[in-house]
C-alpha positions, 0 to 999 in steps of 0.5 A: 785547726790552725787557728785553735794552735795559735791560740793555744801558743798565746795563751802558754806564753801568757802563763809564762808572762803571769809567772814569776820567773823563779817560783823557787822563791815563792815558797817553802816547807817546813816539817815536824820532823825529817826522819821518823818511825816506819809508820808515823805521823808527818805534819808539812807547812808550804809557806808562800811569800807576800810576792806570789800569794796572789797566785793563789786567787786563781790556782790552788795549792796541792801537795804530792807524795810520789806517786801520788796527790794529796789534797791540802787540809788547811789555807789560811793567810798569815798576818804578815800577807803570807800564806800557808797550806798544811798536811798530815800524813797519818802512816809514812810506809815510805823508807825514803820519799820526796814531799812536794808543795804545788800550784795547780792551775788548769792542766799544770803543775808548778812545783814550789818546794821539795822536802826529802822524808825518811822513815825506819827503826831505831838500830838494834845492839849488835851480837856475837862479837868476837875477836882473833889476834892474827900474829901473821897481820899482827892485828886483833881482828874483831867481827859481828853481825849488825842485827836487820836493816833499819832503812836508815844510814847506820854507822858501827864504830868499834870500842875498846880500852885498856883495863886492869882487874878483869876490865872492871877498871879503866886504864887508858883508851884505844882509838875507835876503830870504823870499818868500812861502809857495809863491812861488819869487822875491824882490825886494831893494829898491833901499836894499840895492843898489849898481848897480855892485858886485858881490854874491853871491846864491844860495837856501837850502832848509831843512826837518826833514830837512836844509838845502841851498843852490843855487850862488852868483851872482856879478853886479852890478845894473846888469848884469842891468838888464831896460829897459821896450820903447820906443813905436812910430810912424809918421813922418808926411809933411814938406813937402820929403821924397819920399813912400817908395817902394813897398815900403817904410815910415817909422817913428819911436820914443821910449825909456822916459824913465828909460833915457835916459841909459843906451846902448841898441841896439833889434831890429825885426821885421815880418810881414804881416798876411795869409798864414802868415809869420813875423817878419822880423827887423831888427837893431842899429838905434841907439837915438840915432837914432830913425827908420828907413825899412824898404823891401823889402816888398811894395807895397800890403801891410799889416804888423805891427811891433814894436820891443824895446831892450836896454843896450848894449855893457855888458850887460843883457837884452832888453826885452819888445816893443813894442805892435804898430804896423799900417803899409801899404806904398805902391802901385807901378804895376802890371807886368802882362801883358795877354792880349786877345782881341775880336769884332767886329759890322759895325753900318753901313758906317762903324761896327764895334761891338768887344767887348774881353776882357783878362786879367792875368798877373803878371809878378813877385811885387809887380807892385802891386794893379790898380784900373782899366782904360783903353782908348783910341783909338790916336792918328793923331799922337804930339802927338794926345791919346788918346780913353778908350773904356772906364775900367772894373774888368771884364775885358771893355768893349764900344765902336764904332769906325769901320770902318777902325779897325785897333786900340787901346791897353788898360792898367792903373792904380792911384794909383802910375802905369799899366802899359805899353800892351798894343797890340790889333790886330785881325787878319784871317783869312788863316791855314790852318785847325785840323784834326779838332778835337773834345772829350770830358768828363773828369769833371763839371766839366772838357772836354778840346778837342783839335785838330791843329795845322795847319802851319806852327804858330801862336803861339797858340790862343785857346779859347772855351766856354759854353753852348749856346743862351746862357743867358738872363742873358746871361753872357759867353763864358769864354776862355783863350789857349794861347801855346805854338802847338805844343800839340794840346789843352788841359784847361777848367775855369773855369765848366764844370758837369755835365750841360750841353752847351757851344759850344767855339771854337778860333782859332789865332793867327799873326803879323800874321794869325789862323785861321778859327774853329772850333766844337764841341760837347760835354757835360759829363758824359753821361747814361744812355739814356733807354731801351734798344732793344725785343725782337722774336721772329724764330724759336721751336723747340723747344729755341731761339728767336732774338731780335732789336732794333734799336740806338737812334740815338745821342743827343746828351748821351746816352752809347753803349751799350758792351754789352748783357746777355740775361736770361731766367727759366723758370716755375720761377725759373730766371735765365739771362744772357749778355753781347754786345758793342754790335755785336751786334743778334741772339741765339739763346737755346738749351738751351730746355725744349719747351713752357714760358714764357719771360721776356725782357728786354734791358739795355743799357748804357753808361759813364754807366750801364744801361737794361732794355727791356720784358719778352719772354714766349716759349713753346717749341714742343711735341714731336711724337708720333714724337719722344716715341716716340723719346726712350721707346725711348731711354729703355728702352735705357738702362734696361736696360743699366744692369740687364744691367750691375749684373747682371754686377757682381752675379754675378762679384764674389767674394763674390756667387759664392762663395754660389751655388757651391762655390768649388774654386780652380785649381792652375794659375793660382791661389794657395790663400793668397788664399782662406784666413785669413792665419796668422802665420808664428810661429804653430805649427800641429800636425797633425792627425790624419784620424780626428780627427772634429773636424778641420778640413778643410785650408786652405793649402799653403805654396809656395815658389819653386825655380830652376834650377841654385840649391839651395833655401833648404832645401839648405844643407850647415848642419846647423843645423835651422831657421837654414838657412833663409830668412826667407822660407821660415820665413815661409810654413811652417805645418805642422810642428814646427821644434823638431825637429833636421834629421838629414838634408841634402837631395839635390838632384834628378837631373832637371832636366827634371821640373816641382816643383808641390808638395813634400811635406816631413817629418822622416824621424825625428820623428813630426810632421805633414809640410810642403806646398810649392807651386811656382808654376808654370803647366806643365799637370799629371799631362800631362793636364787634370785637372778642379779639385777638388772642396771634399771631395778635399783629401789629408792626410799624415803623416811615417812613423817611417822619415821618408819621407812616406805616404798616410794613409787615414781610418778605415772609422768615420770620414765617408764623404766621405774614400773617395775621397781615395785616386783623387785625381789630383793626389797620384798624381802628386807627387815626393815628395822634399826630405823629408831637408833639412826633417827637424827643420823 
C-alpha cells in the first residue's frame, strides 16, 4: 500500500511537470453575445494558443455550464497552428451563470477560461407617474412604479423640461434627475423649477436589452402642491358667549404658516370613541374662518376629530389629517320614562314606612346620562317648597310618611337640568282579582308566570319574584311592570338561577285603583327524585308473579315521574324489561321458568331524569308430580309422531321405494319417460336384436298424441320422408332409421270408436327396427284389469321384410326370462296400424 501512494505522488508531479505553468494563457472564449433573451440561443468558442494545443493529443476539451458538463460539438485546427472548440446552447434558462472551457484529462479538470452569461427581458415603460410639490422640502417629488423585474441591471433616470403652450413646445431643460439604486421616486429642487410653468416630465428605463420611457406629465408645480394638515383645538369659553348646547362642540384651528397666503378649503370628520362607528364627514369648511360649532351629536358623549386642507379653487392635493383632537359633548337633562312601584308598612297610626321602586326607560336615543334621583313630598300648595325624601343613584328608596299621605314626586337629574316628575300615588286595592295563576321552569335560568286576565283587563301588571325564604343579605325583590293589561303571561329572566324556588307576586293595575296581590311558587329548574317507589310481592305462581308499589307523594322541587320501567334478570343473565306509563301502580310478570330465582327492580323516571329502587329476589313455585306426568306424556306423543312422519316420508319417496321393490309403472296413469334417462331427440338409436345377449332391456316408448277427426302428424299426403313430420313427433322418436324414404302414405283408421294406446310404427320395405307410439289415454285396457308388468315382460318388435310389424321371439339358447313375452296381455291387444305413413321414419 505504500508503494501504490509513492507512485501516485510521482505520477501527480509529473502532471504538474507536463503542465504549462499558466494555463490561463493557453486559451480563451469568445461568445456571440454576453447578454441575450431568457431563452435564447448562445453560441461559445475556446480558442487554444499554438503553445498548449499539444495537450489536446491526449485530453479533451469539455465545457461546463454550472452545474453541469457539456460535451463539445466541434474541434478542428485553425491554419494558424491554433485550435478551437465550439457550443451551442440552444435555451439559456439561467438569469446569470458562468460558462467554463476545460481540459479533461484522466480524473481533472483544468479550467482555461471563464465567461459570465446573462440573460432576461427588455425593460417595460414604466407607469403611474406622478409628482407633488412639497413647500415644506420646497421639491417636486415624483414617484412611479418600474413595471417586473428583467433580471437584468436596469437603470431609471427621471426627465423633464421647461415648456410653453401645455408643453407642446420645448423651452429650456432640467437636469436628469436619478434616484437611487433600487428606489422608484426622485426630487427635483426647488432652483429647477418655476411654480407656475408647465414642464414636461415622464421616466426612462434602460438595461442591455433595450430603453423604454413611461408617458409624459404635462403639470406645473403649484398644481400638484400637497399642504401640511393644520392643528386643531378647542375653543375655550368667553365671558358673554352661551355655553354649547348639548350635542353639540366648538373648535378652533390655525394653518400651516407657510400655506398662509395660498386659498385653502378644509374637511372635518368625527367618530365617537365608544362603539363601532365610522367617521362622519363635514365638508367645505373655509379656512379663513378658523372656528366651527359642530352640533348634532350625542350629548354626554366623547368624540374624535380631525381636520385636513387642500388648495383651493386652483388645484392641488389633500393634506394628511390632523392629530387627533379628543372633545365631550355637553349633557342635557335627561328624557326619561319612570316606572314605580311601592309597598307600604303601617308603623303606628300616624306613620307609614314606604319602600319606593323605580325603573328608567329611555324615551329617545340621547335622552342624556342620569346622575341622581330625587324624591320629594308632594306640596300642599304651589307656593310651598317641596321636601327631599330620598337623593340617591339607586333604583329603590325606603322613607316614612304620615298615613294620610296619598303620594309623592320622583325625577331624574344631571348638571343639565331634571326630567319631568313622574308623580307616585298610592293606590287602594279595590280591583277584581287575577285568576289560576301559576308558573313553570323554562330552562335554568328563566320562569314563565301565566295567569288569566280578569275582566274588565287592566292597564297593567306588575310582576314580583325572589327567593323564597329571603336570602339572608337581604337583597330586594326584583320586579318588572307589563303595560299591555290584555297579556296572560310573561317570561322572567333577571336574577333567576337554577335549582332555587322563587315567590312570584303578580298585581294588576287599574285606573285610580289596583288588584289583590297574588302569590306562587315555582323552582327554577327541578330535580330528579330522591328516590323511587319500593316493590312489594303480592301473588307468585308457577309461571308469574304480581308486583306491586306505591306512588311516592310529589315533592316540591322535585319533578313527577312520567313513566316507570320493569327489569328483571334469571340465573342465567337473561334482562327482561317493559315500560308502564305513571298511572300505573301493579304489574304481573309472566312467561316465568317454575322453580328459579328472579331479580327485580323498579326505575322511575321523570323529566329531570331516573331513579331504581331497591332489588326484588322471587322464586317461581315448583311443579306438581301430576303435571310432571302430563307434560312426559305429552312430550312421548310428540316424539312419536314426528317418527310416524319421517317414516312415512322415508318410505314413499322414490328413490327410497325404488330400493325395496321392483319399480313396474302403470300404463294407465303414468308416462315411461319419467323413469328412464332422457334421449336427445337427434340421437339415432338402432335396434336391437332380441338374440343379441348383450342387449339391454327396453327403456321408453315414444308417444304421441292422436285427435279425433284431425290426421296425425304422420298423415300427410307429402311424401317427403321425414319433413312431413312435426317437430314434435321428431322430438319424441327414438327408435328407428329416418334415413329411410317413406314408400307408403298412411290410411286413416275406419274406427273411431277404438281407443289408440300404443302404435307400433315401421317401415314395410326397410329392414330397420320399428317405432313405439304411446297415446295418453286413461280408458281401461284389453276391457279388463290387467295387472302391471312385471320388470322382465317388456316386448321387443322387429319390421318384417313385407313391412307389416311382428312379434320377434327369442331364441331357445338365449335366457329363459323372455319365454313368456309371448302371453303378455298387453301386446295381445294392440292395432298394430299407421306402419305405411312411417316407413322411411
Amino acid at each position: 500500500m505504500v508503494g501504490l501512494g509513492a507512485w501516485s505522488l510521482v505520477g501527480a508531479a509529473l502532471i504538474i511537470l507536463l503542465l504549462p505553468r499558466s494555463l490561463e494563457q493557453c486559451g480563451h472564449i469568445l461568445l456571440s453575445a454576453p447578454i441575450v433573451h431568457l431563452g435564447d440561443q448562445v453560441m461559445a468558442s475556446c480558442i487554444i494558443n499554438q503553445n498548449c494545443s499539444h495537450l489536446v493529443t491526449e485530453w479533451q476539451i469539455v465545457w461546463k455550464l454550472e452545474p453541469e458538463l457539456h460535451p463539445r460539438e466541434r474541434q478542428q485546427h485553425l491554419p494558424n497552428g491554433t485550435l478551437q472548440s465550439t457550443i451551442t446552447l440552444p435555451h439559456l434558462n439561467y438569469s446569470r451563470v458562468l460558462l467554463s472551457c476545460c481540459l479533461h484529462w484522466g480524473n481533472s479538470l483544468q479550467i482555461l477560461d471563464q465567461a459570465e452569461l446573462q440573460a432576461g427581458y427588455p425593460p417595460i415603460a414604466p407607469h403611474n407617474l406622478s409628482c407633488i410639490m412639497n413647500l415644506t422640502i420646497n421639491s417636486l417629488i415624483c414617484q412611479w412604479e418600474p413595471g417586473p423585474d428583467t433580471h437584468l441591471s436596469t437603470s431609471f433616470t427621471l426627465k423633464s423640461f421647461k415648456s410653453q403652450d401645455q408643453c407642446q413646445t420645448q423651452k429650456d431643460s432640467i437636469p436628469d434627475c436619478v434616484p437611487e439604486d433600487g428606489q422608484s421616486h426622485c426630487s427635483i429642487p426647488r432652483k429647477h423649477l418655476q411654480l407656475y410653468q408647465d414642464m414636461s416630465i415622464w421616466v426612462q428605463a434602460r438595461n442591455a436589452l433595450g430603453t423604454s420611457i413611461s408617458p409624459k406629465l404635462c403639470l406645473a408645480p403649484m398644481d400638484v402642491v400637497k399642504l401640511e394638515p393644520p392643528t386643531l383645538w378647542a375653543l375655550e369659553p368667553r365671558p358673554g358667549v352661551a355655553p354649547p348646547q348639548p350635542g353639540c362642540l366648538r373648535l378652533r384651528w390655525e394653518t400651516w404658516k407657510p400655506s398662509l397666503y395660498i386659498e385653502q378649503k378644509c374637511e372635518l370628520r368625527h367618530q365617537p370613541q365608544l362603539g363601532e362607528a365610522g367617521w362622519d364627514l363635514v365638508s367645505t369648511l373655509p379656512a379663513r374662518i378658523p372656528e366651527y360649532e359642530l352640533c348634532g351629536l350625542l350629548p354626554s358623549t366623547a368624540y374624535t376629530l380631525q381636520m385636513r386642507c387642500t388648495r383651493w379653487p386652483l388645484p392641488g392635493h389633500w393634506s394628511e389629517w390632523s392629530p387627533s383632537l379628543e372633545l365631550i359633548t355637553a349633557q342635557r337633562a335627561p328624557i326619561v320614562r319612570l316606572d314605580t312601584w311601592w309597598r307600604q308598612r303601617q308603623l303606628d297610626p300616624q306613620t307609614v314606612a314606604v319602600q319606593l321602586f323605580w325603573k328608567p326607560i329611555a324615551l329617545e336615543e340621547d335622552s342624556g346620562q342620569i346622575q341622581g334621583y330625587l324624591v320629594s313630598r308632594r306640596p300642599s300648595d304651589q307656593a310651598g317648597a317641596e321636601p327631599t325624601l330620598c337623593d340617591t343613584t339607586e333604583l329603590n328608596c325606603t322613607f316614612r310618611l304620615p298615613s294620610e299621605a296619598r303620594g309623592v314626586l320622583l325625577k331624574a337629574y344631571n348638571a343639565a337640568g331634571s326630567s319631568r316628575p313622574t308623580p307616585v300615588v298610592f293606590l287602594e286595592s279595590r280591583g277584581p282579582p287575577l285568576g289560576r295563576l301559576h308558573a313553570t321552569a323554562r330552562d335554568p335560568h328563566s320562569l314563565w308566570v301565566g295567569w288569566e286576565p280578569p275582566s274588565p283587563p287592566p292597564q297593567g301588571y306588575v310582576i314580583e319574584w325572589g327567593l323564597s325564604p329571603p336570602s339572608p343579605n337581604g337583597s330586594p325583590m326584583t320586579w318588572k311592570m307589563e303595560h299591555n293589561g290584555s297579556i296572560a303571561g310573561t317570561l322572567l329572566q333577571e336574577n333567576i338561577r337554577p335549582f332555587q324556588l322563587y315567590e312570584i307576586t303578580v298585581t294588576p293595575l287599574y285606573q285610580d285603583t289596583k288588584g289583590p296581590s297574588q302569590h306562587v311558587y315555582a323552582y327554577s329548574q327541578e330535580m330528579a327524585p330522591s328516590h323511587g317507589p319500593e316493590l312489594h310481592l303480592r301473588h307468585i305462581g308457577k309461571t308469574w308473579a304480581q308486583l306491586e308499589w306505591v306512588p311516592e307523594a310529589p315533592e316540591l322541587g322535585k319533578s313527577p315521574f312520567t313513566h316507570y320501567t320493569i327489569f328483571w334478570t334469571n340465573t342465567q343473565d337473561q334482562s327482561f324489561s317493559t315500560v308502564l306509563n305513571a298511572s300505573t301502580h301493579s304489574f304481573v310478570l309472566r312467561g316465568l321458568e317454575p322453580s328459579s330465582l328472579y331479580h327485580v327492580h323498579l326505575m322511575a323516571t321523570s323529566q329531570a331524569g331516573a331513579t331504581n329502587s331497591t332489588i326484588l329476589n322471587l322464586m317461581t313455585l315448583a311443579l306438581e308430580e301430576s303435571e310432571l306426568h302430563i307434560i312426559l306424556g305429552l312430550f312421548g306423543l310428540l316424539v312419536l309422531l314426528i317418527c310416524l312422519c319421517g317414516a312415512a316420508q322415508f318410505c314413499c319417496r322414490p328413490s327410497r321405494k325404488y330400493s325395496l321393490w321392483p319399480s313396474v309403472p302403470d300404463p294407465a296413469r303414468s308416462s315411461l319417460g319419467s323413469w328412464v334417462p332422457t334421449i336427445a331427440a337427434e340421437d339415432i338409436f338402432q335396434l336391437p336384436s332380441l338374440r343379441d345377449p348383450g342387449m339391454p332391456p327396453i327403456t321408453k316408448i315414444t308417444v304421441l298424441e292422436e285427435e279425433e277427426k284431425k290426421p296425425g302428424p304422420w298423415e300427410s299426403n307429402d311424401g317427403s320422408g321425414t319433413g312431413s313430420l312435426s317437430t314434435l313427433v321428431q322430438a319424441y322418436v327414438l327408435q328407428g332409421d329416418p334415413r329411410v324414404p317413406s314408400t307408403q302414405p298412411q290410411p286413416q283408421s275406419g274406427n273411431s270408436d277404438q281407443v289408440l294406446y300404443v302404435q307400433v310404427l315401421g317401415s314395410p320395405t326397410g329392414p330397420g327396427p320399428g317405432h313405439y307410439l304411446r297415446c295418453d289415454s286413461t280408458q281401461p285396457l284389453l276391457e279388463g284389469l290387467t295387472p302391471s308388468p312385471k320388470s322382465y315382460e317388456n316386448l321387443w318388435f322387429q319390421t318384417s321384410p313385407l313391412g307389416a310389424p311382428e312379434l320377434l321371439v327369442p331364441h331357445p339358447e338365449d335366457d329363459s326370462i323372455f319365454e313368456p313375452l309371448l302371453d303378455f296381455p298387453l301386446l295381445q291387444g294392440l292395432r298394430v296400424s299407421g306402419a305405411e305413413g312411417l316407413g322411411g321414419f
